[in-house]
DRENDO-1510 file (C-alpha; in Angstrom, 1 decimal, always signed):
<recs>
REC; n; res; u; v; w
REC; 1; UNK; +56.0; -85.4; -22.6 .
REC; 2; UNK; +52.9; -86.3; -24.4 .
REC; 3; UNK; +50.1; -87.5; -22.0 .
REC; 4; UNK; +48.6; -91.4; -23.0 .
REC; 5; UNK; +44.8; -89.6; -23.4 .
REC; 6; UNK; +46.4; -87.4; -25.7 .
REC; 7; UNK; +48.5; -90.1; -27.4 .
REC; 8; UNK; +45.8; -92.5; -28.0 .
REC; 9; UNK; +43.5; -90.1; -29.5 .
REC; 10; UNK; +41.3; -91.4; -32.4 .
REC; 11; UNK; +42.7; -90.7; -35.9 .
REC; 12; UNK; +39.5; -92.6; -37.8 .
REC; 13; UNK; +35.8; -92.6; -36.9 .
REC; 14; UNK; +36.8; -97.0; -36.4 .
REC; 15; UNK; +39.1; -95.9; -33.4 .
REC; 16; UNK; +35.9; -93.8; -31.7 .
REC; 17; UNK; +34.9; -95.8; -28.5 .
REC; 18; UNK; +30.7; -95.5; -28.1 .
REC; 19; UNK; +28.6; -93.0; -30.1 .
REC; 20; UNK; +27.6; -95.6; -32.5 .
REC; 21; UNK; +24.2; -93.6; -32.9 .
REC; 22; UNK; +26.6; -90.9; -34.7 .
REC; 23; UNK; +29.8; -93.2; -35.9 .
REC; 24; UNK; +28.5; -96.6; -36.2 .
REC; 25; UNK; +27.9; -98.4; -39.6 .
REC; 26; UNK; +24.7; -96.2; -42.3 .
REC; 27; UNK; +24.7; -93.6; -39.2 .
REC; 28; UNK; +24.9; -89.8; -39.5 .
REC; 29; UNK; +28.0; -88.8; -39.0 .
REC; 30; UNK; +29.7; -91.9; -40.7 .
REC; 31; UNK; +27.5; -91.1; -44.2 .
REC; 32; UNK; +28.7; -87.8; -44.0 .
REC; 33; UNK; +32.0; -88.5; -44.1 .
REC; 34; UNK; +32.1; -91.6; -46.6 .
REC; 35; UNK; +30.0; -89.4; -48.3 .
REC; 36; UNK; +32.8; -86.3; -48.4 .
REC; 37; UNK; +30.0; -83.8; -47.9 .
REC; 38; UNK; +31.1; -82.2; -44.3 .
REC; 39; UNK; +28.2; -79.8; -42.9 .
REC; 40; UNK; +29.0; -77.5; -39.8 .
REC; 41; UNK; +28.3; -79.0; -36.4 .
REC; 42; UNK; +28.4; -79.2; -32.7 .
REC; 43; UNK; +28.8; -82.0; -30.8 .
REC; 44; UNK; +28.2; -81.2; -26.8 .
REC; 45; UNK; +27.8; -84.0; -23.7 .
REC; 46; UNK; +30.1; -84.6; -20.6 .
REC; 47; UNK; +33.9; -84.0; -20.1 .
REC; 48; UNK; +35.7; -87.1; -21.8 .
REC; 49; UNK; +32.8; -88.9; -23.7 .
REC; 50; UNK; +34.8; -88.6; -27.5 .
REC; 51; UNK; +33.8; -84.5; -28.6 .
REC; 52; UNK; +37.3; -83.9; -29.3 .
REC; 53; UNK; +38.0; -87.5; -30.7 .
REC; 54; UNK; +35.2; -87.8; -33.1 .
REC; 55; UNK; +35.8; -83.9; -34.0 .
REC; 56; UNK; +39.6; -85.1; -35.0 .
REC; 57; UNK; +39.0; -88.2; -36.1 .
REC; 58; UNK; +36.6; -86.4; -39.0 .
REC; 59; UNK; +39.1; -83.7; -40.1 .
REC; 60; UNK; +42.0; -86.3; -40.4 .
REC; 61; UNK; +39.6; -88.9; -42.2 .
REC; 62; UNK; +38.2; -86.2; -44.8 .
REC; 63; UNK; +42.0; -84.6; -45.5 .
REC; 64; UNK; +40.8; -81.6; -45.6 .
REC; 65; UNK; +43.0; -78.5; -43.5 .
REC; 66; UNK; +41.9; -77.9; -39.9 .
REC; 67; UNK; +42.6; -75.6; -37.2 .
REC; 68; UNK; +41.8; -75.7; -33.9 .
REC; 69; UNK; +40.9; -73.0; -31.7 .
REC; 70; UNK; +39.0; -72.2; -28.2 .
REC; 71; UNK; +36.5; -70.0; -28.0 .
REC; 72; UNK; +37.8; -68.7; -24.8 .
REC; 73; UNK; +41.6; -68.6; -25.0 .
REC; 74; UNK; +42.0; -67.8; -28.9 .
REC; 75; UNK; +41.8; -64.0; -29.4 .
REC; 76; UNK; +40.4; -61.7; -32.7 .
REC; 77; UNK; +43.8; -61.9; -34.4 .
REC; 78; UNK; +43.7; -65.8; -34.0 .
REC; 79; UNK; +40.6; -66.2; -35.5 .
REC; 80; UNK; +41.5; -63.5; -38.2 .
REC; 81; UNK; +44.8; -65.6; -39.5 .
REC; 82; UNK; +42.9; -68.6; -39.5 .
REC; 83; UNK; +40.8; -67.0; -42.2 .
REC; 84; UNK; +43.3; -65.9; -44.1 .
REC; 85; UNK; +44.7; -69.5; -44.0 .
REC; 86; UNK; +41.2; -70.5; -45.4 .
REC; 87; UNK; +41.1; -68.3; -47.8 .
REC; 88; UNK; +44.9; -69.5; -49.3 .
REC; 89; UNK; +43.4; -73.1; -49.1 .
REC; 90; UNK; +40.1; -72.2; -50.3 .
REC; 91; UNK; +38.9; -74.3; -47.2 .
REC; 92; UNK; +39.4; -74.5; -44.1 .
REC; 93; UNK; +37.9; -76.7; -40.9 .
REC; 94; UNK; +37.4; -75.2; -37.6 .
REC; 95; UNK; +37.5; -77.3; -34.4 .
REC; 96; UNK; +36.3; -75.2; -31.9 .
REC; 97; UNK; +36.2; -76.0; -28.1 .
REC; 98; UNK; +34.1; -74.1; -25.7 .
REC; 99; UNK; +32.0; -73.0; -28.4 .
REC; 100; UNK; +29.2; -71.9; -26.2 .
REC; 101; UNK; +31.4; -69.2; -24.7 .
REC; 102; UNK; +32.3; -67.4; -28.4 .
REC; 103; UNK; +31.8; -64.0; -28.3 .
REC; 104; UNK; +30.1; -61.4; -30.4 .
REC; 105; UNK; +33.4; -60.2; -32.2 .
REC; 106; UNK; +34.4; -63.5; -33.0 .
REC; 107; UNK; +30.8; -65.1; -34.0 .
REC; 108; UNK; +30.4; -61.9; -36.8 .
REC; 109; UNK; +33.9; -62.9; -37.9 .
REC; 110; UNK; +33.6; -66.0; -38.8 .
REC; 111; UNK; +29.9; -66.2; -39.5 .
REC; 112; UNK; +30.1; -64.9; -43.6 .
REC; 113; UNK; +32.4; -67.8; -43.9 .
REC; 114; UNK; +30.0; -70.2; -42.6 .
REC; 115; UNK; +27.5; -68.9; -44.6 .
REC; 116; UNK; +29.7; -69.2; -48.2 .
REC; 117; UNK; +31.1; -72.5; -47.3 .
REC; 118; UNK; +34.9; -71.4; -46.8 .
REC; 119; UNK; +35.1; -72.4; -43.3 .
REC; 120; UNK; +33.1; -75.7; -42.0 .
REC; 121; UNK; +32.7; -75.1; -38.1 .
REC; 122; UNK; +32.8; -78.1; -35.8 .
REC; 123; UNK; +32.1; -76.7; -32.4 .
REC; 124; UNK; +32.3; -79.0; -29.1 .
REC; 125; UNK; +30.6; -77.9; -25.7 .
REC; 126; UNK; +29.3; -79.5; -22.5 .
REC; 127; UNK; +26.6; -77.4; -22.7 .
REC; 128; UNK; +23.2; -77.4; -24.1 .
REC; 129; UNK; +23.4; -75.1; -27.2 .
REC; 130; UNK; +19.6; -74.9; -27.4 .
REC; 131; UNK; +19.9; -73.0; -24.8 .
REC; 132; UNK; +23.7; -71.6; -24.7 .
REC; 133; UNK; +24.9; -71.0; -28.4 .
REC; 134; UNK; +24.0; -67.7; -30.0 .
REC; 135; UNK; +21.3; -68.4; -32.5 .
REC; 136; UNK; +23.3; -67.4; -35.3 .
REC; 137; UNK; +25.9; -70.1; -35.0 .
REC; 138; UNK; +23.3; -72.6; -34.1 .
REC; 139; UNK; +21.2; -71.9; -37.2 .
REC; 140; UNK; +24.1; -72.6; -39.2 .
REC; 141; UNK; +25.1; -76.4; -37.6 .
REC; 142; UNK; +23.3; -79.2; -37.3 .
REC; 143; UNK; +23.4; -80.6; -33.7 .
REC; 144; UNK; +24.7; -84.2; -32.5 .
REC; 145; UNK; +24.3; -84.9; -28.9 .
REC; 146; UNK; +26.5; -87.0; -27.6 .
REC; 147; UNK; +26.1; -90.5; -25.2 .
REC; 148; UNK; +27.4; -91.0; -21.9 .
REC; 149; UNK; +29.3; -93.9; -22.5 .
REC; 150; UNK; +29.2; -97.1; -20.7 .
REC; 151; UNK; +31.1; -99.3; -18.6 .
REC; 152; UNK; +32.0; -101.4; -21.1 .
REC; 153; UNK; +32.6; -98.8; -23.2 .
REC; 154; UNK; +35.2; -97.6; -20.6 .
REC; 155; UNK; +36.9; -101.0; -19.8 .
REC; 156; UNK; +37.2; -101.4; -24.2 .
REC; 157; UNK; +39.4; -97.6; -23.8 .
REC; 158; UNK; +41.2; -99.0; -20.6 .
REC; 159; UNK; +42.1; -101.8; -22.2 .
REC; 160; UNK; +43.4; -100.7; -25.4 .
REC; 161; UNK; +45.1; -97.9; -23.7 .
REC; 162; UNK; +47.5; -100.8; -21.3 .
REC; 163; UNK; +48.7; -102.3; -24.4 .
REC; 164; UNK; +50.8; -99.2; -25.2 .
REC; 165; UNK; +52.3; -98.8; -21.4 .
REC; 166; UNK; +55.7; -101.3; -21.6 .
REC; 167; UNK; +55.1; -104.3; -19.0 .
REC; 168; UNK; +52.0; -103.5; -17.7 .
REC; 169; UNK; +50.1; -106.0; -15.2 .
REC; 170; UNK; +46.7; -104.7; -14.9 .
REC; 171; UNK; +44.3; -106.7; -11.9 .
REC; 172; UNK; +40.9; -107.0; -13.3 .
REC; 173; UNK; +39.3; -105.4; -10.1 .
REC; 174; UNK; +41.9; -102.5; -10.7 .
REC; 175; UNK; +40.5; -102.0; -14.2 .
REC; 176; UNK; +36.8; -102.5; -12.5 .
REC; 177; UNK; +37.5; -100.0; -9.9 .
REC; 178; UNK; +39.0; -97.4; -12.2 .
REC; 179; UNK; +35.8; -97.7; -15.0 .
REC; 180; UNK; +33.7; -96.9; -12.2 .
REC; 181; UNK; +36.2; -94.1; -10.5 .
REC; 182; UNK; +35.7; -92.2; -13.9 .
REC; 183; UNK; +32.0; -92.1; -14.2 .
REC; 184; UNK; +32.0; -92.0; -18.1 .
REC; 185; UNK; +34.8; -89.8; -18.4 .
REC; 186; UNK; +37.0; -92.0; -21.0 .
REC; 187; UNK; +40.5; -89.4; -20.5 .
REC; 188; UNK; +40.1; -89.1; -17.0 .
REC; 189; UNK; +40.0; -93.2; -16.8 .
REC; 190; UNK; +43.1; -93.5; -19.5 .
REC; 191; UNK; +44.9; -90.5; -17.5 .
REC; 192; UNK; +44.3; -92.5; -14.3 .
REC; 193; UNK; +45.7; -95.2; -15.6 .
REC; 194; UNK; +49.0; -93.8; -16.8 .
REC; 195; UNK; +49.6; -92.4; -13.2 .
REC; 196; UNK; +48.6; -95.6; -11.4 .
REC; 197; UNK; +51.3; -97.4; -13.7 .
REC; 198; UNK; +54.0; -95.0; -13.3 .
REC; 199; UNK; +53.4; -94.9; -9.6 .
REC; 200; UNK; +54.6; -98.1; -9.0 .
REC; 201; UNK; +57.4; -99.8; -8.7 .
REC; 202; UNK; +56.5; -102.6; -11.2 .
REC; 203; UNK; +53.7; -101.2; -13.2 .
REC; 204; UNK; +51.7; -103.5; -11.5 .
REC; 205; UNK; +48.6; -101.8; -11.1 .
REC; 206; UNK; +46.6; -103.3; -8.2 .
REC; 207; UNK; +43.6; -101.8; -6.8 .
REC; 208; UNK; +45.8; -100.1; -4.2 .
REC; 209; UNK; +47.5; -98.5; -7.2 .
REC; 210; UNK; +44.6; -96.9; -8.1 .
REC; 211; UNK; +43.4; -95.5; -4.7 .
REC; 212; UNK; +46.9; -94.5; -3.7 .
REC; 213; UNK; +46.3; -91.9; -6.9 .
REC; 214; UNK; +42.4; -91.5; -6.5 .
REC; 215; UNK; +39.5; -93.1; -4.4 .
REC; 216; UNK; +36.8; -90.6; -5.3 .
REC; 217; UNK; +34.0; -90.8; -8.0 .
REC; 218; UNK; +34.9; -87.6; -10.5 .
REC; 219; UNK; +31.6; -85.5; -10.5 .
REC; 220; UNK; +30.9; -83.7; -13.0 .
REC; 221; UNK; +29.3; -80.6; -11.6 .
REC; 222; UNK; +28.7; -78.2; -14.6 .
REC; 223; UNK; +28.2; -75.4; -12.2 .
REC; 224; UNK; +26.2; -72.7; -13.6 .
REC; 225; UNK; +25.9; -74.8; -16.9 .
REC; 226; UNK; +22.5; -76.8; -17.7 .
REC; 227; UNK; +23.9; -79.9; -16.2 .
REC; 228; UNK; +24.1; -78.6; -12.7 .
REC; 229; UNK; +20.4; -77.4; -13.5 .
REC; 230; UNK; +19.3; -80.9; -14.6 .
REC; 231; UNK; +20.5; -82.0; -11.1 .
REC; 232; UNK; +18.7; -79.2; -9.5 .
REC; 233; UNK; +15.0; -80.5; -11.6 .
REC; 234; UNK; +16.0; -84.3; -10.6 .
REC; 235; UNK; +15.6; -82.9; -7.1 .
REC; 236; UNK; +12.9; -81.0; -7.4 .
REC; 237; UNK; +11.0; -83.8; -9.6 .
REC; 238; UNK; +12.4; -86.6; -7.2 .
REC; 239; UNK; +10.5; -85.0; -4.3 .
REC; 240; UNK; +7.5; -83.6; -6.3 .
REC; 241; UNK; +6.9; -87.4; -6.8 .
REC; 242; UNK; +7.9; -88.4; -3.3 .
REC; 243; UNK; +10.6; -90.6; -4.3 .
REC; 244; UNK; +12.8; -90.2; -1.3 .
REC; 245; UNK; +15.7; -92.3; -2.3 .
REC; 246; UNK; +16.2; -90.3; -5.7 .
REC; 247; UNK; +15.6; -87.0; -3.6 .
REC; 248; UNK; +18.4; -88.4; -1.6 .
REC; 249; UNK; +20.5; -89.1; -4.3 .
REC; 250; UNK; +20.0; -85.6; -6.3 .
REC; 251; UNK; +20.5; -84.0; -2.8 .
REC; 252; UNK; +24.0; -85.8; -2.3 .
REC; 253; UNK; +25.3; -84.9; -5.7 .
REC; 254; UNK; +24.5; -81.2; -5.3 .
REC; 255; UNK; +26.2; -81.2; -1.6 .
REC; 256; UNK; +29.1; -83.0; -3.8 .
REC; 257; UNK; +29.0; -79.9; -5.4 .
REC; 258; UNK; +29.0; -77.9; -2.5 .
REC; 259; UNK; +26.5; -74.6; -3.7 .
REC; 260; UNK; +24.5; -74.7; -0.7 .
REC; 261; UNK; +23.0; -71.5; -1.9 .
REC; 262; UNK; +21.2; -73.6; -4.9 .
REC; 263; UNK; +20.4; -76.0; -2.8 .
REC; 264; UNK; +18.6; -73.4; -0.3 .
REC; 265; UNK; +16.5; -71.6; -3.1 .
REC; 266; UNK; +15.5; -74.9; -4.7 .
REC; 267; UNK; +13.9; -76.1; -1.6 .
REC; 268; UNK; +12.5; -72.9; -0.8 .
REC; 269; UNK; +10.5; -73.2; -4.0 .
REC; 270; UNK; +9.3; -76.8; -3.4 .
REC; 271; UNK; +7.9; -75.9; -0.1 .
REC; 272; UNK; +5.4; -74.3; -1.4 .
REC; 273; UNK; +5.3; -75.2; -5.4 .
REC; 274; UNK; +4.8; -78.9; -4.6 .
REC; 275; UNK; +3.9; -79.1; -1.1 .
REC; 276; UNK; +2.1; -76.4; -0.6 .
REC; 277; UNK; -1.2; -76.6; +2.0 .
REC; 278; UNK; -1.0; -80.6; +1.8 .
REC; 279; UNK; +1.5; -79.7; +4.3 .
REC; 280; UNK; +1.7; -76.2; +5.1 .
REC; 281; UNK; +3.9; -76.9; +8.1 .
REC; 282; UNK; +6.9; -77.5; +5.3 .
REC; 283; UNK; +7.7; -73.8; +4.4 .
REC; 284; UNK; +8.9; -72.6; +8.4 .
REC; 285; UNK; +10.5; -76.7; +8.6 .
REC; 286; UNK; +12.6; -75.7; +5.3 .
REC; 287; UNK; +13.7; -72.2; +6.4 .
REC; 288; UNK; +14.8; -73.8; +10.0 .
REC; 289; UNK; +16.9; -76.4; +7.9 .
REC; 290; UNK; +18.5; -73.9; +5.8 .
REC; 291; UNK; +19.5; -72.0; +8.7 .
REC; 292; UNK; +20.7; -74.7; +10.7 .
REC; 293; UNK; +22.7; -75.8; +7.8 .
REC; 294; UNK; +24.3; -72.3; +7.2 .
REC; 295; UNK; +24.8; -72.5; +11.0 .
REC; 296; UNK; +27.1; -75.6; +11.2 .
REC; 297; UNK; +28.4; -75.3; +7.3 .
REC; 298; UNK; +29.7; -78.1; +5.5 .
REC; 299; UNK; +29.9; -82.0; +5.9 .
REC; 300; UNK; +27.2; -81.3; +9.1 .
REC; 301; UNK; +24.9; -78.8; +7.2 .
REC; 302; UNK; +24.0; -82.7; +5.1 .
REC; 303; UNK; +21.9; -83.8; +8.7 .
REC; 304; UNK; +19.4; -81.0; +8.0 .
REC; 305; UNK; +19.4; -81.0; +4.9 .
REC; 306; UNK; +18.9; -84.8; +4.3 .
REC; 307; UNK; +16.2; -84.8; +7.1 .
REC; 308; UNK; +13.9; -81.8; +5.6 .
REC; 309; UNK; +14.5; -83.7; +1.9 .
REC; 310; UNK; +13.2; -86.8; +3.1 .
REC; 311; UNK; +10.3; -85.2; +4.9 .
REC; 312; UNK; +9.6; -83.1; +1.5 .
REC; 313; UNK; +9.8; -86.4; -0.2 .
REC; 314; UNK; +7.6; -88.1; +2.0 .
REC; 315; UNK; +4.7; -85.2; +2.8 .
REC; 316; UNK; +1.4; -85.4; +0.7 .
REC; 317; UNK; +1.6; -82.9; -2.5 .
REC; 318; UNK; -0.7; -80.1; -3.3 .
REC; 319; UNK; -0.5; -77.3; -6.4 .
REC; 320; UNK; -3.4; -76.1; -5.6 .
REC; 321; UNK; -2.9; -72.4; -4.9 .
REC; 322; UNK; +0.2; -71.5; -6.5 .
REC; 323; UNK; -2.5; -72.9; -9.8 .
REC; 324; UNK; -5.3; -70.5; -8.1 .
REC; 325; UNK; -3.0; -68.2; -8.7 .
REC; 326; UNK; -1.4; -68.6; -11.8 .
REC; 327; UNK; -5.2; -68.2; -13.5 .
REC; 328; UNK; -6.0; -64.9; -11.8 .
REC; 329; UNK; -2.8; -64.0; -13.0 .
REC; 330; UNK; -3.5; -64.8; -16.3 .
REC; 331; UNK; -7.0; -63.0; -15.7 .
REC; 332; UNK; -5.4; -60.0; -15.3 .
REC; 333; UNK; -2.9; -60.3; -18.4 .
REC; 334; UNK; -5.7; -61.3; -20.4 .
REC; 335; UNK; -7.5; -58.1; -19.5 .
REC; 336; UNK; -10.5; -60.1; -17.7 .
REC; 337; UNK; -11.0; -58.3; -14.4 .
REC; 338; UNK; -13.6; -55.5; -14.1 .
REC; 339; UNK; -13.9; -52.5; -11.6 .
REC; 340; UNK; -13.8; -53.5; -7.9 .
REC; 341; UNK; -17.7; -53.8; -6.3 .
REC; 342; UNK; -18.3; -49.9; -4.9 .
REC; 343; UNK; -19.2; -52.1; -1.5 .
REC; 344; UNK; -15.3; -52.9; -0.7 .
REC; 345; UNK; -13.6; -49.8; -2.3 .
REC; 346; UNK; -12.0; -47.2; +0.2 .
REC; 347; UNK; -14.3; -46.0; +3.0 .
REC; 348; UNK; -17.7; -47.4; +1.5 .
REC; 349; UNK; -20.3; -46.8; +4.0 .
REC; 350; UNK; -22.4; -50.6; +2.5 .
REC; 351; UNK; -19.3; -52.6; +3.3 .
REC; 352; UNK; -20.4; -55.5; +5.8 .
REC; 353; UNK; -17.6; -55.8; +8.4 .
REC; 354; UNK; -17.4; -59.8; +8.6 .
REC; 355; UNK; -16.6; -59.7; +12.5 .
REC; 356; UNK; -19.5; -57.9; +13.4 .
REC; 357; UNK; -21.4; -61.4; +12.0 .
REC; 358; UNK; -21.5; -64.9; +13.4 .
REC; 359; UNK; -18.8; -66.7; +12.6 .
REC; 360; UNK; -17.0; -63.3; +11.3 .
REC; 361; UNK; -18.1; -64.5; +7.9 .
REC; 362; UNK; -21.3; -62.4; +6.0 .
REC; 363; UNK; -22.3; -63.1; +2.0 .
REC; 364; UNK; -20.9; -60.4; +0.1 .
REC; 365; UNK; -20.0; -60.1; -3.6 .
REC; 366; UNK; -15.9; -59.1; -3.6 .
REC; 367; UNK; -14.9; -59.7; -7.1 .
REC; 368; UNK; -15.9; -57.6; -10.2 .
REC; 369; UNK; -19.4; -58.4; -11.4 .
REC; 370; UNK; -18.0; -60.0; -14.7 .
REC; 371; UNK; -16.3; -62.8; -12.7 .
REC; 372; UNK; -18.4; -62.9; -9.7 .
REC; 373; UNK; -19.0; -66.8; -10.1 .
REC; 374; UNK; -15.2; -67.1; -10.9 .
REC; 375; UNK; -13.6; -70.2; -9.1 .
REC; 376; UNK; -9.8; -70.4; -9.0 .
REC; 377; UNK; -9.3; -72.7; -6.0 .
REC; 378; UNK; -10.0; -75.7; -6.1 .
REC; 379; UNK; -8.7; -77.6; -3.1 .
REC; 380; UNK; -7.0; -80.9; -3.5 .
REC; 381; UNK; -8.1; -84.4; -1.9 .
REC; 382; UNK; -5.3; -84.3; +1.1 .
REC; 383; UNK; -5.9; -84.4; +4.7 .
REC; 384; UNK; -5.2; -80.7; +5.3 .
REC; 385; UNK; -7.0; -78.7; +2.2 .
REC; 386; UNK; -10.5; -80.8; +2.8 .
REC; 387; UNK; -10.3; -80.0; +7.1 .
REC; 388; UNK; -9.8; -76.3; +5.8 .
REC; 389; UNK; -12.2; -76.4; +3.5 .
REC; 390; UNK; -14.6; -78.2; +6.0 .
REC; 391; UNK; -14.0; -75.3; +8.4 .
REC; 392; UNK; -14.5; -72.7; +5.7 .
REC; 393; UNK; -18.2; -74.2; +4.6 .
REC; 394; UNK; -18.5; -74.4; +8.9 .
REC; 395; UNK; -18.0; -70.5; +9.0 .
REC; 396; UNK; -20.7; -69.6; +6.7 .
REC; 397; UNK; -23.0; -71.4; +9.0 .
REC; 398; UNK; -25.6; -72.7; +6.1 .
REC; 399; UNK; -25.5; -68.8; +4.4 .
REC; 400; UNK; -25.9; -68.9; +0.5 .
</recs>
C-alpha cells in the first residue's frame, strides 16, 4: 500500500510547499526550468523539508528521462545500466539520494558523463557538501541549500494532505499539535497524520489521536553529520557568551541525542578555551561532572551536566593563554626562535636558582636574545588574571 507522504508527492514545482527562495516566481530554480536549461545540482537540508519533492517535481516538469538511485544502496552495475540507458536516450537525469556517501568507483563512473552533458546529476543530502561531497562532484553542480520550513508551511502540507483521507475530522489543536510534533519535517507530519486517522474508530483525529501514535518532538540528530556539530558550536558559543538559557538548550538537545562522549570532550575544551584562568577552578569542576555523569548514566547524568553548564555559562571568560600560546606556536612555525641563553641550558654553572632569592624570583633573561622583549601574555581584565598578576609584580619585589 502506497504511504500518503509518498502519494502526495509534488509532480510540479506549484505543488512544492516553502523554498520559494529556489521555486517561487523569477527565482533560480523556477528560471531554470521555464527556461529548459537543467544544470547539475545538489539540494541538502533536514529530513522532510521538500529534497526529494523539488528533485521530482523538476524531472517530471522538464520531461526529460530520470532514474533514481542511492548512493548507498545502488551498486556499480546499477549505476553502469543507467548509463547505458542514457546513452540509448541520449540523456538521462540522475536523482541521487545520499549523495554525500558516493564512493570512489561510482563518482569516476559517472563523472565523464557529467562532464559531456549525457547525464544531469541532481544529488540530495542532509549534509553539508562543502564539507562532505568529494570535490569533483561538487565542482560539477551548483549548490541550493534548502529552508527549514515553517509552521505554516507545515499546517498548508497538513491540510492539503486531509483532503485526500475519506471522512476525515481533523480538531484544529490536533493539526497545531502535530505541526509542532514534526519540527519541520513535512513527511513525518503527513505520515503522522495518516496513522492518527486510521487509528481511530471514526477518523476523528483529536489531539489524543495524535499522542496515542506520538507525544515526542522528532529530533533530528545528524549524528556524526555537520548538524550534530552545529549543535555541538551552539553550545560551545552559547556558553562562550554566557548565555545560560541557550547553553541549556544546546545541552538538552545533545542529551536528546544521548552521545555523552561528545558532550564530555566539548566541555573539556571550553574549560579551558573559553574559561580558562577567569575561572581556573572550572577544569577539575568539569572533569568531576563528567565522571559523576558516567557514574549514574542516563536521564540522572543531565543534574551534573546541567549544573557544570550553567556554571560555564555563568563564570567570567578569559582566552588569554590558550592566545599566549597559539603565537609562540606560530613563533616557532615561523622559524622565529633563536638558541636558548647558555645561562639556562643543561648544567650551566651562571644559572641563578630563583629560590635561593627573595621571593624565589631573580631577573634573568630565559628567552633567545632575538625575542627577549617578546610578550605573549597579556592577562585579561577578570577578577582572577589581575590578583595573579598583582602577586606576580609582588614577587619581583621592585626588581627591573
Amino acid at each position: 500500500m502506497e504511504i500518503l507522504a509518498d502519494k502526495l508527492r509534488p509532480q510540479t514545482l506549484d505543488d512544492i510547499i516553502g523554498q520559494e527562495h529556489l521555486v517561487g516566481p523569477n527565482k533560480i530554480i523556477r528560471n531554470l526550468v521555464n527556461n529548459n536549461h537543467l544544470v547539475s545540482m545538489i539540494l541538502y537540508g533536514k529530513p522532510g523539508i521538500g529534497k526529494t519533492s523539488i528533485a521530482f517535481a523538476i524531472a517530471n516538469t522538464i520531461k526529460k528521462p530520470y532514474r533514481m538511485l542511492n548512493a548507498t544502496i545502488n551498486n556499480k552495475q546499477d549505476f553502469d545500466i543507467v548509463i547505458e540507458e542514457a546513452k540509448m536516450n541520449g540523456e538521462m537525469i540522475i536523482i541521487m539520494d545520499e549523495i554525500h556517501r558516493l564512493n570512489k568507483d561510482k563518482q569516476d563512473l559517472l563523472l565523464p558523463y557529467i562532464e559531456n552533458g549525457l547525464i544531469t546529476l541532481i544529488g540530495m543530502t542532509t549534509s553539508n557538501p562543502y564539507h562532505k561531497i568529494n570535490p569533483a562532484i561538487r565542482s560539477r553542480c551548483q549548490i541550493f541549500e534548502l529552508k527549514e520550513l515553517t509552521i505554516d508551511n507545515i499546517k498548508t502540507g497538513i491540510k492539503h494532505a486531509a483532503k485526500h483521507l475519506k471522512d476525515i475530522t481533523l480538531d484544529d489543536d490536533a493539526l497545531n499539535t502535530i505541526a509542532r510534533l514534526c519540527s519541520g519535517d513535512l513527511r513525518s507530519a503527513i505520515n503522522l497524520l495518516e496513522v492518527a486517522y486510521y487509528g481511530t474508530s471514526d477518523h476523528h483525529v483529536t489531539i489524543e489521536a495524535v499522542t496515542n501514535v506520538n507525544s515526542k518532538a522528532i529530533f533530528f540528530a545528524d549524528a556524526n553529520e555537520d548538524g550534530h556539530y552545529d549543535v555541538l558550536s551552539g553550545l560551545q558559543k552559547s556558553i562562550r557568551g554566557s548565555d545560560v538559557d541557550a547553553s541549556l538548550h544546546y545541552l538538552a538537545r545533545l542529551i536528546e541525542e544521548g552521545d555523552l562522549d561528545s558532550i564530555y570532550r566539548r566541555l573539556s575544551v571550553i574549560a579551558y578555551e573559553d574559561i580558562g584562568l577567569a575561572n581556573p577552578g572550572i577544569g577539575p569542576k568539569v572533569m568531576a561532572a563528567i565522571h559523576a555523569a558516567e557514574l549514574v548514566g542516563l536521564p540522572e547524568a543531565r543534574i551534573p551536566l546541567g549544573t557544570i553548564v550553567t556554571e560555564m555559562a555563568l563564570s567570567p571568560k578569559s582566552n588569554s593563554a590558550h592566545v599566549a600560546l597559539d603565537l609562540a606556536l606560530s613563533d616557532i612555525e615561523n622559524g622565529t626562535t633563536g638558541n636558548l641563553p647558555e645561562h639556562i641550558k643543561t648544567n650551566s654553572p651562571l644559572y641563578k636558582y630563583p629560590h635561593d632569592y627573595p621571593n624565589s624570583w631573580v631577573k634573568q633573561q630565559y628567552l633567545p636574545d632575538n625575542i627577549k622583549n617578546k610578550k605573549y601574555y597579556q592577562p585579561k581584565n577578570n577578577k582572577y588574571e589581575m590578583n595573579i598578576n598583582k602577586i606576580h609584580e609582588e614577587m619581583k619585589g621592585g626588581q627591573k
